[in-house]
C-alpha positions in Angstrom: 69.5 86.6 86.4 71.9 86.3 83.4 74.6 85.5 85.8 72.7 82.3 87.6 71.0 81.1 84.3 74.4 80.6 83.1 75.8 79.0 86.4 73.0 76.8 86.1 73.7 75.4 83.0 77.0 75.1 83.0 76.2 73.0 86.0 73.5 71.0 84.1 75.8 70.3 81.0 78.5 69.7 83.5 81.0 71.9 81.7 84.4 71.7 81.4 87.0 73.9 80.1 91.5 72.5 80.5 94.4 75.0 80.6 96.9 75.2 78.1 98.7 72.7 80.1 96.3 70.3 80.2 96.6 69.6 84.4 93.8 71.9 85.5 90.5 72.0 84.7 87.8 74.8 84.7 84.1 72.9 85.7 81.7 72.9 88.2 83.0 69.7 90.4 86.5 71.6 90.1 84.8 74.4 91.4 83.4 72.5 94.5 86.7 70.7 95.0 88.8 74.4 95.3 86.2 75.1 97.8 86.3 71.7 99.7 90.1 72.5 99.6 89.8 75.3 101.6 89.0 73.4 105.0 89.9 69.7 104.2 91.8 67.6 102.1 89.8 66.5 98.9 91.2 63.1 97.7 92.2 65.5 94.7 96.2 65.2 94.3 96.8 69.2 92.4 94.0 70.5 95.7 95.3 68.5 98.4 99.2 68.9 97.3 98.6 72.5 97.1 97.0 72.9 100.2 99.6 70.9 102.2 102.3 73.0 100.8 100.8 76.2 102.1 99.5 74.9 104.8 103.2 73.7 105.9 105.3 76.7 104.3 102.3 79.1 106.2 103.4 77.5 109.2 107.1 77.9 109.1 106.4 81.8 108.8 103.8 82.1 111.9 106.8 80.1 114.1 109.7 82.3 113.0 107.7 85.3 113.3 105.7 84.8 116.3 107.9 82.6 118.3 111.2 83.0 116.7 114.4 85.3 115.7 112.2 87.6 113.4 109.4 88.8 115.3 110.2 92.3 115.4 111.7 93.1 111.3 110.5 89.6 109.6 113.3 89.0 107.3 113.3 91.9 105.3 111.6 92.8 101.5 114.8 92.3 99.1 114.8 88.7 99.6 113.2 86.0 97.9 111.1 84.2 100.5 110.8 81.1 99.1 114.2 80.2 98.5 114.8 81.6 102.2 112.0 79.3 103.6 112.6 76.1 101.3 109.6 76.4 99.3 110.9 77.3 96.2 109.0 75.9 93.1 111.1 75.6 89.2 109.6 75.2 86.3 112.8 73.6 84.1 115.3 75.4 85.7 113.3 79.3 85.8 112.5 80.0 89.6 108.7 80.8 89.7 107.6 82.2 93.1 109.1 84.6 95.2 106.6 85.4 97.8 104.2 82.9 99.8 100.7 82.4 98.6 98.5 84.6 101.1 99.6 88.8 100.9 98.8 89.1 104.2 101.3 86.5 105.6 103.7 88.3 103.2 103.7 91.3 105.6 103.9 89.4 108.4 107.4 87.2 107.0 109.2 90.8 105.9 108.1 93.2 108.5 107.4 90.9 110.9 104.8 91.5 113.7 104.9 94.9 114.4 104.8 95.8 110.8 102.0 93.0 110.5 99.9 94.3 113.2 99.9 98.0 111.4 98.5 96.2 107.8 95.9 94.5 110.1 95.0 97.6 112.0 95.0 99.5 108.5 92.8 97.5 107.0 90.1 97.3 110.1 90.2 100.9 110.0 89.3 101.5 106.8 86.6 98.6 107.1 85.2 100.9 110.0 85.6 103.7 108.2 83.5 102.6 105.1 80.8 101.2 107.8 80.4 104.3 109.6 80.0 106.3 106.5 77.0 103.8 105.2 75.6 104.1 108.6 75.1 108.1 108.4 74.7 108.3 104.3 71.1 105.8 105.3 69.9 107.9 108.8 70.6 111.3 106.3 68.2 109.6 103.5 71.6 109.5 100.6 70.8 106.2 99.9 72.8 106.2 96.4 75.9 107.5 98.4 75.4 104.7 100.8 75.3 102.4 98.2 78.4 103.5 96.9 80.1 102.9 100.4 78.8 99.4 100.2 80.0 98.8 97.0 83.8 100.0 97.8 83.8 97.9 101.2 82.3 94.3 99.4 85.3 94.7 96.8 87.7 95.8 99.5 86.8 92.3 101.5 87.1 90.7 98.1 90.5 91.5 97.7 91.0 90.6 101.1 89.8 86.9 100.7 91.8 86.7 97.1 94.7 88.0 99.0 94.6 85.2 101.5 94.7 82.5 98.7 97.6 84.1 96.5 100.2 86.2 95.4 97.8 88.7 94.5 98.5 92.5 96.5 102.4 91.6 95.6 101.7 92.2 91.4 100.0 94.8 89.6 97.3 92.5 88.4 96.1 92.7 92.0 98.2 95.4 93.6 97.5 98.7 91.5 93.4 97.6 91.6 93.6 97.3 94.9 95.1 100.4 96.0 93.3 102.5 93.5 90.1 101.3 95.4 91.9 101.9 98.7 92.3 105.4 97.5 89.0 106.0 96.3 87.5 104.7 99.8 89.4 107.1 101.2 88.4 110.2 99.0 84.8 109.1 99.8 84.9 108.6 103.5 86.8 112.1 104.0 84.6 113.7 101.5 81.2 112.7 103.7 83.3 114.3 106.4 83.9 117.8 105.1 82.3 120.5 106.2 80.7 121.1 103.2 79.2 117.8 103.4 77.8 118.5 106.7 76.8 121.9 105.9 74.3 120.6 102.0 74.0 117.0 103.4 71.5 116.7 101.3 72.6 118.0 97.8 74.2 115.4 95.9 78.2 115.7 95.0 
């Protein structure tokens, strides 16, 4: 309730908060326009610049993967993709990016499509995993364990939708949480699946 109240007013006041740099904004109608971005172009010159350069540098990796020279090994993890691809972005004359914006088209440019198609299958298992697991923690009454598998698989499909949008599995900001939550999903799915589960269902671990 804390959480809305203060989404609402920010809204109300109309809110703004600027970088250090001055060219972005945080605020409600900047909000909407990242959004907006997502699906069309916004009339917004940072948004639609942005998106366009994604969009296009996106592009150039689904051709040479899927219909080019690197389907089967992508080009390989030591180099830097952007300058590879063109893309490259300088800020004086310090190169800034080395990988494109969206993690899983990351795998997909360096491994290629087989390597690609195991990340996707990896992470549709462990979806399925998580679901199964809710599944039988509610017919066997642990509601507090099912809420816990809940909770790992809404975070894991938040980092999947972050991870679509940045460089963000590629770092540690996003990369060690990320994996540490992997992990844990993991621990909990096979630990609902010991025998010792099965055998004190009901007790509480």
């Amino acid at each position: 309730m804390i959480g809305i109240a203060l989404i609402i007013l920010a809204i109300t006041v109309d809110a703004e908060f600027r970088t250090d740099d001055r060219s972005r904004s945080v605020s409600p109608q900047a909000l909407v326009e990242t959004f907006e971005s997502i699906f069309q172009e916004t009339g917004a010159g940072y948004h639609d610049g942005s998106r366009r350069w994604r969009l296009e540098w996106w592009g150039d990796i689904w051709n040479y993967t899927l219909r080019g020279e690197y389907f089967w090994t992508g080009k390989g993890y030591g180099i830097n993709l952007a300058d590879a691809d063109g893309f490259q972005v300088f800020s004086g004359d310090q190169i800034v990016l080395r990988s494109p914006h969206n993690s899983h088209l990351t795998f997909l440019a360096r491994s290629g499509v087989p390597g690609f198609t195991v990340w996707i299958a990896l992470q549709l298992l462990f979806a399925l995993a998580l679901i199964q697991a809710y599944r039988k923690a509610r017919r066997q009454g642990q509601e507090d364990l099912a809420k816990l598998n809940l909770w790992v698989l809404a975070y894991w499909w938040a980092f999947m939708v972050n991870a679509g949008f940045d460089v963000f599995l590629e770092g540690p900001q996003g990369g060690i949480w990320f994996w540490s939550l992997f992990g844990f999903g993991l621990a909990l799915v096979l630990t609902q699946r010991s025998p010792v589960r099965e055998r004190y269902g009901q007790q509480r671990i």
